[in-house]
BANUNU-841493 format. One record per atom (N, C-alpha, C): x, y, z. Coordinates in steps of 0.05 Angstrom, whole numbers, padded with zeros to 5 digits, always signed. Each point is the difference from the previous one (the first is absolute). Example, Ala and Ser with C-alpha at 12.3 -4.5 7.8 and 13.67 -1.06 7.14 Angstrom:
2
+00264-00114+00156-00018+00024+00000+00018+00024+00000-00007+00021-00014+00016+00024+00001-00015+00022+00014
This chain:
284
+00406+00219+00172-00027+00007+00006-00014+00014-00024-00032-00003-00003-00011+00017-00013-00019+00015+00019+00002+00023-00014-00018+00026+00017-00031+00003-00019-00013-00002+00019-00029-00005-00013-00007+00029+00002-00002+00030-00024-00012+00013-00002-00022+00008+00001-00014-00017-00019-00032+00001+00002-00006-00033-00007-00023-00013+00021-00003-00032-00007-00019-00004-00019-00009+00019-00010-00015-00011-00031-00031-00018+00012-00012-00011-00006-00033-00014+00013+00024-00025+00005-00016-00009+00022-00006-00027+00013+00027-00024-00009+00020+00022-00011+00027-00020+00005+00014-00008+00018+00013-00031-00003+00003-00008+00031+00026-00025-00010+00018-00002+00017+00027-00020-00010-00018-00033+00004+00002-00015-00021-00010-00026-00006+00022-00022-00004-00008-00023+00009+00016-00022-00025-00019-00017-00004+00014-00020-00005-00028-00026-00007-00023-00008+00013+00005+00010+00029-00012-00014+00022+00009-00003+00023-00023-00013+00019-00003-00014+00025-00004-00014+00001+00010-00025+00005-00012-00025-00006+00012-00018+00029-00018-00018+00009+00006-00014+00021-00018+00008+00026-00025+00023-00009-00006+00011+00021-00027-00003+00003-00017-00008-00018-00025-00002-00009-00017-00008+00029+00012-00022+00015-00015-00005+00017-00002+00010+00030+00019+00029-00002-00004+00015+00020-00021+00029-00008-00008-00002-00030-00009+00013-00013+00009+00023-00009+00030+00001-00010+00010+00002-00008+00001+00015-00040-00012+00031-00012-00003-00014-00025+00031+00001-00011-00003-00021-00030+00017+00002-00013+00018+00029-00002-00020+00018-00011+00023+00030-00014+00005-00013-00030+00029+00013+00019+00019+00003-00037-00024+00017-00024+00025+00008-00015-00003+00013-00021-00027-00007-00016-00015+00012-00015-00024-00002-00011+00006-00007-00032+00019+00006-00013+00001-00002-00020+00029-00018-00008+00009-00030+00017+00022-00019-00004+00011+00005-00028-00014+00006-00020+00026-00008-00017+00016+00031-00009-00015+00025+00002+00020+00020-00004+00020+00003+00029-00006-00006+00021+00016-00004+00021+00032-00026-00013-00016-00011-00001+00026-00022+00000+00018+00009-00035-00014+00014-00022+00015+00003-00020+00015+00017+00015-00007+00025+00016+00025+00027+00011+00017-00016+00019-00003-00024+00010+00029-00004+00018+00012-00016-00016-00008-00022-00022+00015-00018-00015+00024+00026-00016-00014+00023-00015+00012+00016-00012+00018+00005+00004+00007+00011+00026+00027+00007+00016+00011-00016+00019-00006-00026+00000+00015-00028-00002-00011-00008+00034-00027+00015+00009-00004+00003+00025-00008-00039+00000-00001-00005+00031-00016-00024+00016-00031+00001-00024-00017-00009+00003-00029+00006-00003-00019+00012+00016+00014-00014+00032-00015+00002+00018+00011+00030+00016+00017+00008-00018+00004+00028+00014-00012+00023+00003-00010+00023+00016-00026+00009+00008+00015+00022-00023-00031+00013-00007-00006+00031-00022-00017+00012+00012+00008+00026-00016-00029+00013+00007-00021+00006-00018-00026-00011+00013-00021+00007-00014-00017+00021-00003+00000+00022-00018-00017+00018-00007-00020-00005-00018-00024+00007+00018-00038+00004-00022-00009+00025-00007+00007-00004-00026-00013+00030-00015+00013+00026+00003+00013+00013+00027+00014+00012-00003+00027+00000+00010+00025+00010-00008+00027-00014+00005+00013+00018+00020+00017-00010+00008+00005+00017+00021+00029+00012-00007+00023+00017+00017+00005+00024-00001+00029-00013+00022+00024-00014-00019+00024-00003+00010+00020+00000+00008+00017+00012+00016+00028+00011-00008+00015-00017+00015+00019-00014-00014+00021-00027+00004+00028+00025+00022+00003-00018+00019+00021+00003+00022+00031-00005-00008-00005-00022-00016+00014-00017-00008+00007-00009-00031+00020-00009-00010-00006-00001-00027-00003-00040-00007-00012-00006-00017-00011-00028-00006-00015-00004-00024-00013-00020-00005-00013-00001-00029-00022+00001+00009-00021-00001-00023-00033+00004+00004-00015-00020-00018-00009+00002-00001-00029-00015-00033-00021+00007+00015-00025+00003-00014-00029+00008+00000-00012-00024-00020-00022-00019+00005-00015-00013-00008-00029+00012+00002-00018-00016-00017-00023+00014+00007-00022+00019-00022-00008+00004+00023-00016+00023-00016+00012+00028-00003-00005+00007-00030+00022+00024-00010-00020+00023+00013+00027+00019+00022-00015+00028+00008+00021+00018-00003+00019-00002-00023+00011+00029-00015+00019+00006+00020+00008-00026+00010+00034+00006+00015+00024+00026-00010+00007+00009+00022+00023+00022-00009+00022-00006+00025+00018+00000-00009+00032-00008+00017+00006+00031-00015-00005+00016+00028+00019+00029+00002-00015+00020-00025-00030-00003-00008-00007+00012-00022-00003-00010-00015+00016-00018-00005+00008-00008-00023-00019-00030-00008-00017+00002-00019-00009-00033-00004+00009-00027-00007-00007-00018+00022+00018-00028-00012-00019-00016+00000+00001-00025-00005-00016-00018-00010-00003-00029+00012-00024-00018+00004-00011-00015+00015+00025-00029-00004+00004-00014+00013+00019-00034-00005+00022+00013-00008+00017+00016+00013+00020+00003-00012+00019+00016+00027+00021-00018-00005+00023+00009+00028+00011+00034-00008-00007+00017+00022+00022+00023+00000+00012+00001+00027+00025+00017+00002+00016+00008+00016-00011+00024+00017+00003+00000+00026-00007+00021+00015+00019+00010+00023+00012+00027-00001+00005+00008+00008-00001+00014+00029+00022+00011+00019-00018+00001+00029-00011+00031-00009-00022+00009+00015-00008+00027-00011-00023+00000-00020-00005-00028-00016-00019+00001-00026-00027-00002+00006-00019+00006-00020-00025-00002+00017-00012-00010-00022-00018-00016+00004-00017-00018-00021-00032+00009+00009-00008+00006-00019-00035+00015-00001-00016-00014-00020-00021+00006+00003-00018-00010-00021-00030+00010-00012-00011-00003-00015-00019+00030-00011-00017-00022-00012-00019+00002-00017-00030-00009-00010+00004-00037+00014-00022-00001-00002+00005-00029-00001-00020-00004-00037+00009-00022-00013-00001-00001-00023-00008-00033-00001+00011-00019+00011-00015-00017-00005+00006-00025+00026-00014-00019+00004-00006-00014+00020-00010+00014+00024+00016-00004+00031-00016+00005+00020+00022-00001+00021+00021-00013+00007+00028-00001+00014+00024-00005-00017+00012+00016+00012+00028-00005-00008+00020-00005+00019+00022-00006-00010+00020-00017+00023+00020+00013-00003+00022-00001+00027+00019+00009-00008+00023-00010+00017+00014-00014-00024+00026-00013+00031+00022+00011+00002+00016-00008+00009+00027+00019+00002+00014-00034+00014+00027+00010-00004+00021-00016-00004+00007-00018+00034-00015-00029+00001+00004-00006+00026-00021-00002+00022-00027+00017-00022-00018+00000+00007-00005+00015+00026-00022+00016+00010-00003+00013+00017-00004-00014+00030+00023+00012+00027+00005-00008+00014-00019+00005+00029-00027+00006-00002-00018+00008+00016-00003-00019+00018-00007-00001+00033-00012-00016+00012-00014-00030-00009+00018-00018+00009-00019-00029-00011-00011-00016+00027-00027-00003-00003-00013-00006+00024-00015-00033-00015+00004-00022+00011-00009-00021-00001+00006-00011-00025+00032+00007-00008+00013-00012-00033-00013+00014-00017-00002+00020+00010-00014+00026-00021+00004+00031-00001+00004+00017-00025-00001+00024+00004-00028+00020-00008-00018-00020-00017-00017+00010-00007-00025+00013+00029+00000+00028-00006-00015+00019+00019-00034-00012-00008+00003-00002+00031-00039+00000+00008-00004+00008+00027-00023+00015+00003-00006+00012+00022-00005-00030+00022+00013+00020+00018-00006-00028+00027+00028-00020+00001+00018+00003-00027+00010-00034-00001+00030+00021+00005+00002+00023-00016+00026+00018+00007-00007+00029+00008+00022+00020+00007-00009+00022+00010-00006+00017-00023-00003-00005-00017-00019+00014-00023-00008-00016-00025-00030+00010-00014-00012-00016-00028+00015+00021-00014+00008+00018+00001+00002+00018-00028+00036+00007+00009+00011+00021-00029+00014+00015+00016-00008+00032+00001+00021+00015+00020-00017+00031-00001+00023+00020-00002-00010+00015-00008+00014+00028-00009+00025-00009+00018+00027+00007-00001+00020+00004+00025+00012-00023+00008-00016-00021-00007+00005-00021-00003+00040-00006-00006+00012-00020+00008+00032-00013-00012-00003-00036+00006+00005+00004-00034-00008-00030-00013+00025-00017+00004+00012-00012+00018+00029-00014-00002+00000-00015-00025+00022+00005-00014+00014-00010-00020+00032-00007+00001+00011-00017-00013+00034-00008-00002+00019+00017-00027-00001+00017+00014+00024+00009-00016+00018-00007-00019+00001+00005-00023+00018-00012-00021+00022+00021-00013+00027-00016-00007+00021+00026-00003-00004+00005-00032-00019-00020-00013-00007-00001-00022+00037+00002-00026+00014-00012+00009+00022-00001-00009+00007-00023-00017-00022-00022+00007+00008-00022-00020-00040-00004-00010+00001+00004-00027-00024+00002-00007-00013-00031+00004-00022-00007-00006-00013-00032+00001-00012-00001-00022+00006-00025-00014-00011+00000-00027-00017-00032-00001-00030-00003-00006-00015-00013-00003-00016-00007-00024-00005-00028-00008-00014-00001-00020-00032+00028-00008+00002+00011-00020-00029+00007-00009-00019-00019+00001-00019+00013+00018-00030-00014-00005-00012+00015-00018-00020-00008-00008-00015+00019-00018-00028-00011+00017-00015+00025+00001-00020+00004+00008-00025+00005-00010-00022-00012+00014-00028+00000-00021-00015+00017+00029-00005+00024-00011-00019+00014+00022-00025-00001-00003-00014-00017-00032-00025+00007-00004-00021-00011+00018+00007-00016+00026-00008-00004+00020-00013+00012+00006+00007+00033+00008-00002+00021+00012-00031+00013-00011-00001-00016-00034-00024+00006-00012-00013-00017-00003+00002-00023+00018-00027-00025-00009-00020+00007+00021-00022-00004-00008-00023-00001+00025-00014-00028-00005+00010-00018-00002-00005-00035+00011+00011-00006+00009-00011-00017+00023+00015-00010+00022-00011-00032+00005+00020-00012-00005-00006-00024+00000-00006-00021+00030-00016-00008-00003-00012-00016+00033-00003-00032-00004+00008-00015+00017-00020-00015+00011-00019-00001+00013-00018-00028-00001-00026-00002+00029+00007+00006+00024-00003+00011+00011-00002+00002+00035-00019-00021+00004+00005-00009+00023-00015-00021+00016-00026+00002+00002-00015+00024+00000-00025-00001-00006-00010+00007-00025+00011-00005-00020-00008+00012-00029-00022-00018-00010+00001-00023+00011-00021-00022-00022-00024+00007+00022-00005+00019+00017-00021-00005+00016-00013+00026-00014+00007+00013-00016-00014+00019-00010-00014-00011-00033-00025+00015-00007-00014-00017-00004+00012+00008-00037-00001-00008-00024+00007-00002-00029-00001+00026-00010-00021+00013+00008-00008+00029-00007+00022+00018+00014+00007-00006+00028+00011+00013+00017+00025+00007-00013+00009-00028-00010+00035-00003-00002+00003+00004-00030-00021+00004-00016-00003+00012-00022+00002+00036-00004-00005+00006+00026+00002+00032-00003+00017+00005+00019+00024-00020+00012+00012+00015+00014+00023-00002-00023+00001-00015-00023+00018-00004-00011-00003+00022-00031-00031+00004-00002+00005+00016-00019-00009+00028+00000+00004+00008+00020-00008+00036+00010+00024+00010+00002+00010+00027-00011+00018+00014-00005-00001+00020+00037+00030-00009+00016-00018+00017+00022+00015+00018+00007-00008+00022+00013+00018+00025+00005+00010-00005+00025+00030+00008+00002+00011+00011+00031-00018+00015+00019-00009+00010+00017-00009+00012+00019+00020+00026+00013-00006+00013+00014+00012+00021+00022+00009-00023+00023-00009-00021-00004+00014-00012+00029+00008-00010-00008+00026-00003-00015+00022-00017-00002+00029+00017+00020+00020-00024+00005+00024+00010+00015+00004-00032+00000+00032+00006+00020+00012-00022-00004-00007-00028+00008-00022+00010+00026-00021-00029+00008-00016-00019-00021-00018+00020-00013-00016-00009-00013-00022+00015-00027-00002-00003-00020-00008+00013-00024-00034-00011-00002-00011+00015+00005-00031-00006-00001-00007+00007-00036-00018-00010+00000-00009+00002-00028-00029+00014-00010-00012+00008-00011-00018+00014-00001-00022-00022-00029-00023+00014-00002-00009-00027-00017-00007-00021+00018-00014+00002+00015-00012-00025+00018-00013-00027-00017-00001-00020+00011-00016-00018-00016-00016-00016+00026-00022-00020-00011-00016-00003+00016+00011-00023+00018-00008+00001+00030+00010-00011+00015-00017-00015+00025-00004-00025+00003-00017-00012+00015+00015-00027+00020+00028+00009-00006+00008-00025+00013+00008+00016+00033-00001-00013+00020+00013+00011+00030+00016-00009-00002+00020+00014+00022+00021+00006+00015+00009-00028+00008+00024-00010+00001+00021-00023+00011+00007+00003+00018+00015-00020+00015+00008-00002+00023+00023+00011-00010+00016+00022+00020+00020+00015+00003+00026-00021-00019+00009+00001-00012+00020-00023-00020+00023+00022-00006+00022-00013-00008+00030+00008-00013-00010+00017-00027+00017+00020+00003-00003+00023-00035+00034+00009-00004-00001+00000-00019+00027+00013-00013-00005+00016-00009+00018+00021-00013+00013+00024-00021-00018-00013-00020-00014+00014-00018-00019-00012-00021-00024-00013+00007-00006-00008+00018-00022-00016+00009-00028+00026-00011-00016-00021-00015-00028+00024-00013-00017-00019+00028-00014+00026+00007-00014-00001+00024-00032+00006-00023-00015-00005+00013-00036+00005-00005-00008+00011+00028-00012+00023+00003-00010+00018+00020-00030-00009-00009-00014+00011+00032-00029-00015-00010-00014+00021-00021+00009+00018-00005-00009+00031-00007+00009-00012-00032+00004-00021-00004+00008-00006-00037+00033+00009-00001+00012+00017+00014+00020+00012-00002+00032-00014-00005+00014-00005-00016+00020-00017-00007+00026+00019+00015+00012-00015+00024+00023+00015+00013+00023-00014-00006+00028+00008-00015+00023-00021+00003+00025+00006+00011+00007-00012+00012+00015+00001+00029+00026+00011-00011+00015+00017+00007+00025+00011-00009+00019-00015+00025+00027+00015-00014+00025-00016+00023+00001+00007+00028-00020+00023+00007-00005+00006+00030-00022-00012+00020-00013-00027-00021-00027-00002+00009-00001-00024+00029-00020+00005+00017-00008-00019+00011+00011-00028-00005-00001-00013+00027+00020-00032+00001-00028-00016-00016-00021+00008+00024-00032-00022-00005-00021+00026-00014-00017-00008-00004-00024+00009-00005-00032-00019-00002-00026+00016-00006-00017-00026+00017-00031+00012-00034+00023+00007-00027-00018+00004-00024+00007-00018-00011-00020-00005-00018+00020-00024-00020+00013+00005-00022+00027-00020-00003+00016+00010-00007+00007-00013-00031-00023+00010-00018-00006-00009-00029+00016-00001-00021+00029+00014-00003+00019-00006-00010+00020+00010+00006+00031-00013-00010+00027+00006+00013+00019+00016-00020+00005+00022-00001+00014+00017-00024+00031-00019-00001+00005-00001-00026+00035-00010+00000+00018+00025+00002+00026-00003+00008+00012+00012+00014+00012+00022-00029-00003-00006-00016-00006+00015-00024-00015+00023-00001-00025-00003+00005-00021+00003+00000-00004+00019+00022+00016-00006+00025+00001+00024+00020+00020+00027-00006+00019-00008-00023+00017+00018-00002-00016+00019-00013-00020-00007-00022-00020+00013-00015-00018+00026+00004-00009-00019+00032-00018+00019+00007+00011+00018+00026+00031-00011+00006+00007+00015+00015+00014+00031-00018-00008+00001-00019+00017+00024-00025-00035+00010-00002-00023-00001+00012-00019+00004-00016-00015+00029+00019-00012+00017+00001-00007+00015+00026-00038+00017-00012-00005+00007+00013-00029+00008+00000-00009+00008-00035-00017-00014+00000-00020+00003-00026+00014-00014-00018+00018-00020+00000+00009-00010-00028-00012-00024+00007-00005-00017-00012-00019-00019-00012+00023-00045+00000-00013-00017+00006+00013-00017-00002-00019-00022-00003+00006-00021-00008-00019-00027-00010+00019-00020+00007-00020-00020+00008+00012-00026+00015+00002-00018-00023+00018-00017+00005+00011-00022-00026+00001-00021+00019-00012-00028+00001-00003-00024+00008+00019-00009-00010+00021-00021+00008+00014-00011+00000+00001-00032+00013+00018-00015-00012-00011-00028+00015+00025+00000+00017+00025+00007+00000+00028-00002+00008+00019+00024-00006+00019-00001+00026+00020+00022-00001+00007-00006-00022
């Protein structure tokens, strides 16, 4: 088990997804930022699809039951195992009794953190990733006990080095396709949605990241249609909304371009007032 001291903002156990459920309306989930997720379970030789936990901006406050391994992906927030500082993509040993903390956040926006076997929380519909309504909790909370598998840590595991490129963490382009209604906006339109530098908003979370910087807008509303994770929405208010991994099955805005799954990892590292520009693309 882990004992949740303090849960740090809006962290909650994730894996890839929900998938198979869309048409009970159902959203996806999973983790917001796929590829530092999947580098911390490859690391310590985990499944992919094995659940972490996700902390935004601030980290939360651990102490292991049990002894097992760890890794942290992500966005760097000045990890300490027992005081002591350790460092992001990289397997340590944990002891029962140890407590893993974490202090500034310094760069990106989530960080991950798996442990050996991946975390054994409630899986509801081939899933462990928390959402309100779908399990008995979105987050976790103070007092909280995180099931985990136990390791006698007696025979070490040894795996190739990856080497890692975090400058991800510092791009603000995000590369898109057309959404289905993109050619209905008029040359000027798709000229400044492509070249305006636009800020995050206060309403971003794991649903959906609104954007600030409006542009002009004269097209109406669609008939209610299919949206995904990434889907750039147009509000009639000019307002550019893009759908995160918690978002809505349908929606009834149009839906003017589709972020690559790249591209969501991007802006899932990105949080109020930092800035991002769309990059047209013809193909994944």
């Amino acid at each position: 088990m882990v004992d949740v001291l303090q849960a740090g903002f809006y962290s909650s156990i994730q894996d890839l997804g929900r998938y198979g459920f869309q048409d009970y309306g159902v959203p996806y989930s999973g983790v917001m930022d796929e590829q530092a997720a999947t580098i911390a379970n490859l690391l310590l030789g985990n499944n992919t699809k094995d659940a972490v936990l996700e902390m935004t901006i601030i980290g939360a406050k651990l102490k292991f039951e049990c002894d097992t391994l760890i890794c942290l992906s992500g966005a760097y927030m000045n990890p300490q195992l027992n005081k002591k500082p350790i460092k992001n993509n990289k397997v340590f040993k944990v002891h029962s009794g140890d407590v893993l903390s974490f202090g500034k956040l310094e760069s990106g926006c989530r960080c991950y953190l798996s442990v050996l076997g991946g975390f054994k929380t409630e899986k509801v519909m081939e899933s462990r990733s928390m959402y309100q309504h779908i399990t008995a909790q979105s987050t976790i909370r103070k007092g909280d006990k995180l099931a985990i598998e136990p390791s006698s840590l007696k025979h070490e595991r040894h795996y190739s080095n990856l080497r890692i490129n975090s400058s991800y963490l510092l791009n603000s382009t995000l590369n898109v396709l057309k959404g289905p209604e993109f050619e209905k906006l008029s040359i000027k339109q798709q000229e400044q949605v492509l070249n305006t530098n636009f800020t995050i908003s206060k309403l971003n979370n794991r649903m959906a990241y609104q954007l600030e910087s409006p542009i002009e807008n004269s097209l109406e509303s669609i008939i209610t249609s299919p949206v995904l994770p990434g889907t750039v929405q147009l509000t009639p208010s000019g307002k550019l909304i893009v759908l995160m991994r918690d978002c809505q099955t349908t929606g009834g805005y149009p839906r003017v371009m589709q972020l690559t799954k790249s591209a969501l990892n991007v802006l899932g590292q990105k949080f109020v007032g930092q800035t991002v520009k769309f990059n047209l693309i013809s193909k994944f």
